[in-house]
C-alpha positions as MATLAB code, in Angstrom:
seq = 'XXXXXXXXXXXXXXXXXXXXXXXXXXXXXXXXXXXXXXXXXXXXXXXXXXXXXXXXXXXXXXXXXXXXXXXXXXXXXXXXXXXXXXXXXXXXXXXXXXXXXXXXXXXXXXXXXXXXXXXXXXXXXXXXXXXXXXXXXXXXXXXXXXXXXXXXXXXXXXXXXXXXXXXXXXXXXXXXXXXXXXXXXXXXXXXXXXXXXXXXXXXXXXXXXXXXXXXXXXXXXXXXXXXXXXX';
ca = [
     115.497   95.125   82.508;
     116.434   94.990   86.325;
     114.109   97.704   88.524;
     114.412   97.991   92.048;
     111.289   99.040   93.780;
     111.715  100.590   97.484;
     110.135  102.164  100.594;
     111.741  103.619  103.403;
     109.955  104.472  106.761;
     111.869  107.267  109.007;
     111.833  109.483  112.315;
     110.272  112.407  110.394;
     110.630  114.145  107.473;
     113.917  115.752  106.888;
     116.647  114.254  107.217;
     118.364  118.067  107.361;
     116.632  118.584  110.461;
     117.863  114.937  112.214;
     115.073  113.133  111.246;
     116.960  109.496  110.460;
     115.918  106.403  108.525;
     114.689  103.486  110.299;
     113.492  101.001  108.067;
     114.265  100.299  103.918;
     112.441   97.519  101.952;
     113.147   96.871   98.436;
     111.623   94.528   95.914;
     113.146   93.240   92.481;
     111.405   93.462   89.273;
     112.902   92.018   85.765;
     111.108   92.902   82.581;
     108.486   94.529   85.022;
     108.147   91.444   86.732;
     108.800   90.444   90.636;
     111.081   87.902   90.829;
     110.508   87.675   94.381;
     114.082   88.601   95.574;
     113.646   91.600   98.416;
     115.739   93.307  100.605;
     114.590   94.554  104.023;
     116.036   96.065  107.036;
     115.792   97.934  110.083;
     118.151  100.632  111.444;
     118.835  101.707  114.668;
     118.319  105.498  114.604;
     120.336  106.833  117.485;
     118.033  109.252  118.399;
     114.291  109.324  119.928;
     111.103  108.152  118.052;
     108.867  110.811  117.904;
     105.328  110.007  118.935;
     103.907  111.050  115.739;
     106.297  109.273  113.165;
     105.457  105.992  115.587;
     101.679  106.308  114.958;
     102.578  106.138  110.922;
     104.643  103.028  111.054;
     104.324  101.688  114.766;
     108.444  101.382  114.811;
     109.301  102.541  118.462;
     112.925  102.823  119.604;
     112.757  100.187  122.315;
     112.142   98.259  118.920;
     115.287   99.228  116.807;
     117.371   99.811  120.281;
     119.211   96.875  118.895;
     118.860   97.186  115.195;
     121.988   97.571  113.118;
     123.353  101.039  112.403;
     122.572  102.246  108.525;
     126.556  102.028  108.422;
     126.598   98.209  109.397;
     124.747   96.860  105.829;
     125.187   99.654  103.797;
     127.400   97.663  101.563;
     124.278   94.871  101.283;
     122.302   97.675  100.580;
     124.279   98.580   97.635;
     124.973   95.586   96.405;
     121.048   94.593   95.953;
     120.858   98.016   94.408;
     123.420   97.792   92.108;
     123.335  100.203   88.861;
     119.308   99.757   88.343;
     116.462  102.135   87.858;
     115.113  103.157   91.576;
     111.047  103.337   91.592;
     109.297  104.457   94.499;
     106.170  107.037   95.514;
     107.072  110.434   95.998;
     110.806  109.372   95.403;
     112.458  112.138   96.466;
     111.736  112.077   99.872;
     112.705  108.075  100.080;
     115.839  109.513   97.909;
     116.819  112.266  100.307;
     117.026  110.340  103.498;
     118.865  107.493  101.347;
     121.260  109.440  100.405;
     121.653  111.364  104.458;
     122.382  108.290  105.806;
     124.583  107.056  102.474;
     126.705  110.620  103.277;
     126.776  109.613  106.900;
     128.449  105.867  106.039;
     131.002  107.905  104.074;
     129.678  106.593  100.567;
     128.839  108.185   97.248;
     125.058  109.863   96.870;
     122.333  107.799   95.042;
     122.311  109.284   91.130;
     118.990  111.384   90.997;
     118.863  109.906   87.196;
     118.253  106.699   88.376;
     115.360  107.838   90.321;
     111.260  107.235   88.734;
     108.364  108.675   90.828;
     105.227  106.802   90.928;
     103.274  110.361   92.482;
     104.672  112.307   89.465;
     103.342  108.835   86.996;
     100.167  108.902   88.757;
      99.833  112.854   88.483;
     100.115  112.738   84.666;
      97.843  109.640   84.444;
      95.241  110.169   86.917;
      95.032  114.516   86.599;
      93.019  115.651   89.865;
      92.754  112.655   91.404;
      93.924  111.520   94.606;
      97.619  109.946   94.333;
      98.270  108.282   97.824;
      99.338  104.636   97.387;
      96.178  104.364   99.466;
      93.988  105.962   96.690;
      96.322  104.302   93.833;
      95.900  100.605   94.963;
      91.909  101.135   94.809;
      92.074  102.725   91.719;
      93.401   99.814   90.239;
      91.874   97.232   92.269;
      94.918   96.223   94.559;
      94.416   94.375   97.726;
      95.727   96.632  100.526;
      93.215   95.099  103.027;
      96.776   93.572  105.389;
      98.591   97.560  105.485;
      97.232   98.386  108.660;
     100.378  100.334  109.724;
     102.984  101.488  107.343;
     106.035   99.145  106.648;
     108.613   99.728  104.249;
     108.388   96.175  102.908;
     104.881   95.826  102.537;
     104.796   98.902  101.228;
     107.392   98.488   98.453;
     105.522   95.062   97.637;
     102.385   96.840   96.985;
     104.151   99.852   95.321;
     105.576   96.998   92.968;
     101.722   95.790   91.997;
     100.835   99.088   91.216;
     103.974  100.266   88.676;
     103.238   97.097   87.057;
      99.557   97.580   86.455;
     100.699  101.669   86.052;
     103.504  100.707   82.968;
     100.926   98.456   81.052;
     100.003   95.919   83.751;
     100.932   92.336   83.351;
     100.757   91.328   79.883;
     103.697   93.429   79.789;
     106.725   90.702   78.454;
     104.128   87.805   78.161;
     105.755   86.068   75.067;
     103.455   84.459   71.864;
     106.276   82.005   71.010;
     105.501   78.406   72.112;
     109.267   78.266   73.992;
     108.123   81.448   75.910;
     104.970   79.162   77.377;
     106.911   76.978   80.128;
     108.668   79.579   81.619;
     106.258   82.474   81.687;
     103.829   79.976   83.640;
     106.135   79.082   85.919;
     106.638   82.683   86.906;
     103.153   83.278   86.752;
     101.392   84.383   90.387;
      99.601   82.045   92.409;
      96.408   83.137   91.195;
      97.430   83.692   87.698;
      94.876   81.040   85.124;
      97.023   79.003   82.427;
      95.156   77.808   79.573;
      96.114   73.531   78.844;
      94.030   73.345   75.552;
      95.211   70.783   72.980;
      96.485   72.417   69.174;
      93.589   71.331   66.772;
      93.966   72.538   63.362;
      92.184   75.183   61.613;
      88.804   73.653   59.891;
      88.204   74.652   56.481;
      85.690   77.730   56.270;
      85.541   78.876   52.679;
      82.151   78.558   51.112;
      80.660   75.464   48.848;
      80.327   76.307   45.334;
      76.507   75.815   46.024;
      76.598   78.480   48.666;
      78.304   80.765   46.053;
      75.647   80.104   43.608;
      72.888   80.624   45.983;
      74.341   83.880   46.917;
      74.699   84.819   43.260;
      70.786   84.003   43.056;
      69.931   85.958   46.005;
      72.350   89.322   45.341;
      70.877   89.470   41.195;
      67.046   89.211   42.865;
      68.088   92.718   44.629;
      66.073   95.715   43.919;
      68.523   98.450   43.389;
      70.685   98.030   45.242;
      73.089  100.623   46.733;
      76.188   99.837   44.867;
      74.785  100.719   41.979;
      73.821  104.339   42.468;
      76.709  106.832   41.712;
      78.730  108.514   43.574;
];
């Protein structure tokens, strides 16, 4: 199954208000696994950056003065979308300014069933806790030491190691057949340990008839023992 993991950084946070989208990354998984195929842009916003949204994500507009318009690669966009499950933390606000800008190009709204929240995931796993991707990532022991600033890429990538490890973690798809072996490794990560041992057959363990008759020896010298009392 194709899932497209994403992250969008913007001007503020609604997009009813003229608050615009300035960056989108997205990051493939198949079968819950990244297949390292991404999609990443910035957008030039046509507006001011607000000092505020810039501390977040350190994206000013002398930076995206010369970024494409939303309009100029929307059809990329939707092409590395295509008809897949959309997974991203609190998804409705990624989904909202999407789908602003997507109304803006002149193109159809994102379906709201294709959406999956990883805050609404985390809420039912993880009741009271803290559910920042922040909080999430050292819950389950993700490396986040690099995010110094917000980006939608980075973020998406570590979004990505977290729904993994969140839907079952990565023996998720790991096949037992022998054909399955070559190909899972080479998908494997980097740091991922493959075992090279050689098939040996299985050694006989049944006992020796003199084991059974020493055992025989040893269970009739018992003193009452506690299969014989009733029930």
């Amino acid at each position: 199954m194709r899932e497209i993991i994403f992250d969008t950084e913007t001007t503020g946070f609604d997009p009813k208000t003229g608050d615009r989208l300035v960056e989108i990354g997205c990051v493939e998984l198949i079968d819950r696994r990244e297949t390292g195929v991404t999609f990443h842009a910035y957008f030039n916003p046509e507006r001011d950056m607000p000092a505020a949204a810039e501390a977040v994500h350190g994206l000013s507009i002398q930076f995206l003065s010369d970024k494409p318009l939303f309009a100029t690669r929307v059809d990329e966009l939707l092409e590395f979308l295509g008809d897949a499950p959309l997974v991203a933390h609190n998804a409705a606000f990624d989904f909202g300014f999407v789908n602003a800008e997507l109304a803006r190009a002149g193109r159809p709204a994102l379906d709201m069933a294709r959406m999956c929240c990883t805050v609404q995931m985390a809420r039912k796993l993880h009741p009271g806790a803290k559910h920042s991707l922040d909080a999430l990532c050292t819950r389950y022991g993700i490396d986040r030491s690099h995010r110094v600033k917000h980006g939608a890429l980075l973020d998406a990538e570590l979004l990505a190691h977290l729904y993994i490890e969140m839907t079952g973690g990565r023996q998720i798809g790991l096949g037992l057949a022998a054909s399955a072996a070559a190909p899972a490794a080479a998908n494997a990560p980097a740091h991922a340990v493959t075992s090279a041992r050689p098939f040996r057959e299985p050694r006989p363990h049944a006992a020796s008839p003199a084991e059974l008759a020493r055992h025989s020896e040893f269970v009739a010298a018992l003193t009452q023992p506690l299969w014989h009392d009733s029930p």
